[in-house]
N, C-alpha and C positions, 0 to 999 in steps of 0.2 A: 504494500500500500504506500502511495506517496506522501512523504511529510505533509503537513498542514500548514508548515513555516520552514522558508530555508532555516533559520534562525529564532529560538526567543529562549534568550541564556541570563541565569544571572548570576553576575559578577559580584564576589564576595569580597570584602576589604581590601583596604592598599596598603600602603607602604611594600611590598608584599614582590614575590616572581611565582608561576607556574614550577612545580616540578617537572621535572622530566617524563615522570609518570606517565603526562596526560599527552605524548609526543603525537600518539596514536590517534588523537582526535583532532590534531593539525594538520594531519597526512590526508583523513575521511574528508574532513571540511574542502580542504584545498581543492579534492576530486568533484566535491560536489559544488562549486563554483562552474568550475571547468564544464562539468555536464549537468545542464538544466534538467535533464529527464533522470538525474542521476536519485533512484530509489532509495534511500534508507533514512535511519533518524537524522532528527535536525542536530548540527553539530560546529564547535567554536575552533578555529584554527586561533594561534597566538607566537610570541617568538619567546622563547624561552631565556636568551638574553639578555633580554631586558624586564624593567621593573614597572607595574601599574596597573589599571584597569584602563584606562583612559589611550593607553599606549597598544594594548590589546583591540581596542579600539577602533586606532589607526588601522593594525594590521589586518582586521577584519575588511574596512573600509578600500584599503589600497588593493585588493585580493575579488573585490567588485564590483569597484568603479575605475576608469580611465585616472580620475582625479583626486581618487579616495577620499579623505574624509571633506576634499573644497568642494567636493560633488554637490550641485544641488539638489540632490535627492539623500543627501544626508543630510538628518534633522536632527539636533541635538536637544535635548529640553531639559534646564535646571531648576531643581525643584523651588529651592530661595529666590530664582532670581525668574523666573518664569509664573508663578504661584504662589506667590509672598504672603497674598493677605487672605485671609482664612475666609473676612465676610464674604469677600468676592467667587466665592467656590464654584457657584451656580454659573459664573460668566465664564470661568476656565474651563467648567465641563463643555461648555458648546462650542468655545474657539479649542480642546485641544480635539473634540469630536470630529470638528470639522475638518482641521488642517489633517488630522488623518486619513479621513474617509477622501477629502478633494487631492493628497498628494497621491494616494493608491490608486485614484483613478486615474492619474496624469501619466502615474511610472508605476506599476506594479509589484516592481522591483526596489521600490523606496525602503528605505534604513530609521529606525525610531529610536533614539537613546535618551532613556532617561535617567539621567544622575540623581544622586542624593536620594535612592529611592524610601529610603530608612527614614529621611522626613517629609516625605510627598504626603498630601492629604489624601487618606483613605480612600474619600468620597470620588476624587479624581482619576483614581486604579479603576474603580467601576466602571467608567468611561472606557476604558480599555480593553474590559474583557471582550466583549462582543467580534473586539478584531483578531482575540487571541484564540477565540473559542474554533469548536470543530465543524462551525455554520460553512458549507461553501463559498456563499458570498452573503455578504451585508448591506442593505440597498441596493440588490444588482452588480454588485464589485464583487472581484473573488480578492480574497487574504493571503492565497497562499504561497506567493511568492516575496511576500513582506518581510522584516526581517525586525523582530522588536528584541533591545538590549537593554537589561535595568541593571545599572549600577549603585552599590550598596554599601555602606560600611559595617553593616551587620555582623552577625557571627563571628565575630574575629575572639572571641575567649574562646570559642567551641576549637574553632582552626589551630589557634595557639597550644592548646590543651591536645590535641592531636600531635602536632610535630615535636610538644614537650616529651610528650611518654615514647615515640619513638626511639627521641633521644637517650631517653633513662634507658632506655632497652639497650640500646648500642646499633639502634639501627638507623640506615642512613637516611636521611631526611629523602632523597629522592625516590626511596622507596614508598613512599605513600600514596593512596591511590582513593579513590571515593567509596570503595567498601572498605578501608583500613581504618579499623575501631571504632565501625558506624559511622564514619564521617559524616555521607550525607545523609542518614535518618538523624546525626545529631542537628545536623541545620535544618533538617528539612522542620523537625521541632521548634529549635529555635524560632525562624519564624513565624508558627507557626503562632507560635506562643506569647508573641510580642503583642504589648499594649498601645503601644504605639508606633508609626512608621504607616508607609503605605500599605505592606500590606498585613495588616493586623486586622482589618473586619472586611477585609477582600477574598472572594473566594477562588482567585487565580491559584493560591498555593493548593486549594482543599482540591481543586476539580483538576488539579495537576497538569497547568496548561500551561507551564515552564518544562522548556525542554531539557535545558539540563543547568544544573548551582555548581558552579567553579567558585572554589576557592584559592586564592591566592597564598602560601604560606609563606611565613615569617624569612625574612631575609636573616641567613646565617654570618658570622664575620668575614667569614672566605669571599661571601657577594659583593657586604661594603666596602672590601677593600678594591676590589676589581673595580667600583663605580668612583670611588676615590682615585684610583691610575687614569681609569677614563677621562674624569674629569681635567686632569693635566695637560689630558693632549688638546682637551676642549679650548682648554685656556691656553695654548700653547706652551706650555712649561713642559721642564724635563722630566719624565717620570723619572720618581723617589720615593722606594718602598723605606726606607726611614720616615720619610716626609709623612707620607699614607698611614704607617702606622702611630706617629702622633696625632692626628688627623681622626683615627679610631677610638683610639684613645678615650678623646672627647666627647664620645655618643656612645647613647642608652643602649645597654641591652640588657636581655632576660633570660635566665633568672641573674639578678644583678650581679652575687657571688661569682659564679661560672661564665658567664657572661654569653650566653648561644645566641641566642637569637634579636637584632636588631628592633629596636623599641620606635622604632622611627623609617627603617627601611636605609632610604639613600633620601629621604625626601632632603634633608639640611646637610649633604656631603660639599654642596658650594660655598656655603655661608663658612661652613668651618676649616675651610682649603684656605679660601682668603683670609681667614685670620691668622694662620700659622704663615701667611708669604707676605712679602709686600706688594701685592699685584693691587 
């Protein structure tokens, strides 16, 4: 049976990189870019490289459009800055109804990203199901070629809590996978379970109309140090792993004593490069 969405994934916390793990669902995606008639689940290619959700994003973006994510037919929408005021609800459900329904009919193949989904207003997820659900078309328009991405900061103690016990075990962080220690029935909980965020009285989660909950885990020191070097070359400096490891030095990890896993990611590796140079 053919998917009902190239796409509708949601991305779990940042500071954060894919494992290795999830290689295999880079390789399926990428095929099913390539072939439109291509059969199977909906699924998220990413670059294992690099750090973010927003950056996963990109490489979704650039993988099916000519222009990736400058394309016009990617549509971004921020929860703060898109739907700020809560009285207003009833006027965001009809403008984000519309700009859905009128971009799908324009391009079929249209892209929906929403950020901040952990503070979207509930009321406004409703508006959304109808294009996620297993209807063929919705006034006439068919869904199935759309492509809906909700970005989240959610779950990230459950993710943490996961790559923790790994570590206690001695096993390697890349070994984790979405059935490793329940991962995703512990998210799929979590939010399930949430009082607040979008989708906390939405029934997308219950009626299981997310194709698949990626999480990103914790960036270990081996990573901050690699985005630390990076950075050097960005700024044109000489790499210097002395440099690099002052530079680490200075930023959080967890648990504090042992120090594994990055409290922050790579988000402040520029801010704190520059203070150790005089650039």
């Amino acid at each position: 049976m053919k998917a009902r969405h190239l796409l509708i994934v949601f991305l779990l916390v940042s500071n954060i990189t894919l494992s290795s793990g999830f290689l295999d669902v880079f390789a399926a995606a990428s095929s099913y870019v390539v072939d439109k008639f291509f059969e199977r689940d909906n699924l998220l290619p990413f670059d294992p490289k690099r750090i973010g959700k927003k950056h996963v994003v990109d490489i979704i973006a650039r993988n099916v459009y000519v222009k990736g994510a400058d394309s016009k037919h990617v549509h971004m929408y921020i929860s703060e800055y898109h739907f700020p005021q809560q009285e207003n609800v009833h006027i965001y459900k009809a403008q984000l109804k519309q700009w859905i329904h009128g971009n799908v009919s324009s391009f079929p193949r249209s892209m929906f990203i929403f950020d901040e989904m952990d503070q979207m207003q509930p009321k406004l997820v409703d508006i959304i199901k109808p294009f996620l659900d297993y209807n063929v078309r919705v006034d006439r328009v068919p869904f199935h070629n759309a492509i809906f991405i909700f970005l989240s900061n959610t779950c990230g103690n459950e993710i943490a809590e996961v790559a923790l016990d790994f570590w206690r075990k001695g096993k390697n962080r890349e070994e984790i996978r979405m059935n490793s220690n329940e991962l995703e029935a512990k998210i799929y909980q979590s939010i399930n379970n949430e009082n607040i965020g979008g989708f906390s009285y939405s029934s997308i989660i219950n009626e299981h109309l997310v194709d698949h909950f990626i999480p990103f885990l914790p960036l270990e020191l081996k990573h901050v140090r690699q985005c630390v070097m990076a950075e050097m070359v960005h700024l044109k400096m000489t790499q210097d792993s002395d440099l690099a490891d002052e530079v680490i030095r200075d930023m959080p990890f967890f648990p504090e004593e042992e120090r594994i896993f990055a409290v922050k990611g790579c988000k402040a590796v520029r801010q704190k490069l520059v203070l150790h140079t005089d650039i």
